[in-house]
C-alpha positions in Angstrom: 41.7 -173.6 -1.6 38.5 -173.7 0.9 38.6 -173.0 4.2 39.0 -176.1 6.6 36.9 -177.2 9.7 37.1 -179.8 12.4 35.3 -181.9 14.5 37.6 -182.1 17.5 36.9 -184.7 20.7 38.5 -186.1 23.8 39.2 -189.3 22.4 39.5 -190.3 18.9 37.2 -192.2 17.0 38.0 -195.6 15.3 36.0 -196.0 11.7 33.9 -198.4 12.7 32.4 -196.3 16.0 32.3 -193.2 13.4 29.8 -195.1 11.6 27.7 -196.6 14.3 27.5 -192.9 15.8 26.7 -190.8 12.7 24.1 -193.3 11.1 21.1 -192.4 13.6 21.2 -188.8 12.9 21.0 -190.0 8.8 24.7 -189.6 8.2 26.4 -192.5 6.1 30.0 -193.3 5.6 31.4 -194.3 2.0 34.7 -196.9 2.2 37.2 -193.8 1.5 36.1 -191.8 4.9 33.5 -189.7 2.7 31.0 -188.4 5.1 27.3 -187.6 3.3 24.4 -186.1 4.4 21.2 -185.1 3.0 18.1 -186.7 1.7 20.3 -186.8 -1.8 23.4 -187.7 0.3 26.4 -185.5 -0.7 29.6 -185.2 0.9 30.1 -182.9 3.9 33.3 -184.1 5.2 36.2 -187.1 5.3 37.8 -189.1 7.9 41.4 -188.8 8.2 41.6 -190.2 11.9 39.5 -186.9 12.5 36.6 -185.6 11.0 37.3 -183.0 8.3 35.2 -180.8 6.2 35.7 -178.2 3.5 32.0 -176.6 3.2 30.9 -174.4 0.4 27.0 -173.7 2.1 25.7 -172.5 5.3 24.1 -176.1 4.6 27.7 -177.8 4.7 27.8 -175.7 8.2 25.1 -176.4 9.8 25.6 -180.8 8.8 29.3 -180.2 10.1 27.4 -178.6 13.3 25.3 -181.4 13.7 27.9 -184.2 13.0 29.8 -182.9 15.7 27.2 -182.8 18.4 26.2 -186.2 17.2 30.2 -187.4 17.5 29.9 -185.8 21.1 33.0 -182.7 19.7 33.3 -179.4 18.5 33.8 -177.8 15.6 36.8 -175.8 15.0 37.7 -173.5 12.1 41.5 -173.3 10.5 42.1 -170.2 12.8 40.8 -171.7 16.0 36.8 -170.4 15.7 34.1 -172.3 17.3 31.3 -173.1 15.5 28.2 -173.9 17.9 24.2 -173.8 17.7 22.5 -172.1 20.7 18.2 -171.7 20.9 18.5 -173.3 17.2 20.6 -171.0 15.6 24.3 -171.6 14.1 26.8 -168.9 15.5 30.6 -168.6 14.8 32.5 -167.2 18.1 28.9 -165.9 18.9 28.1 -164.0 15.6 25.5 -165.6 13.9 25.0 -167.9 10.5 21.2 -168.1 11.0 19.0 -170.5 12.2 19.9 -174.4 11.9 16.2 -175.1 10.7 15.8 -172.7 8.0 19.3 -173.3 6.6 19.0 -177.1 6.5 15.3 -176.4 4.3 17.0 -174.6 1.9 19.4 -176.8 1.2 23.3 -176.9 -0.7 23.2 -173.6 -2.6 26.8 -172.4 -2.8 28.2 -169.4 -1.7 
């Protein structure tokens, strides 16, 4: 079982404003609630009247990061963590991933 992270808001979003948000920032959104991102679109996370992800990259991070800025939320780990990026780098509860830029270049690799 992977470790689970959320994109939490004020307000909900219905699917059809999920889609019209993510799209400009290259998101799409497949008829199940699959989230992809990518230039090869791959999933990142699902929509189950919330946006879930289960990522197995710091690439999965850093999408889930920017799909919640772009959704105007936060991203929460299973234990309550914040994931955030500050000066372009991805921190966890202020430690740091590494920097949004570099990790999005290098793409999917697992962990």
């Amino acid at each position: 079982m992977s470790y689970e992270l959320h994109v939490e808001r004020e307000s909900p979003l219905a699917f059809a404003e999920l889609a019209k948000a993510m799209a400009p920032a290259g998101f799409s959104l497949r008829d199940q609630g699959e989230i992809l991102a990518g230039d090869e679109p791959r999933p990142v996370a699902h929509w189950r009247e919330r946006v879930v992800g289960r990522p197995s990259s710091d690439w999965d991070v850093a999408q889930l990061v920017r799909l919640a800025a772009v959704l105007g939320g936060r991203l929460l780990g299973e234990d309550g963590e914040h994931y955030y990026l500050r000066d372009g780098v991805i921190e966890v509860d202020g430690d740091p991933i590494g920097k949004i830029d570099q990790i999005l270049v290098e793409g999917p690799a697992a962990w």
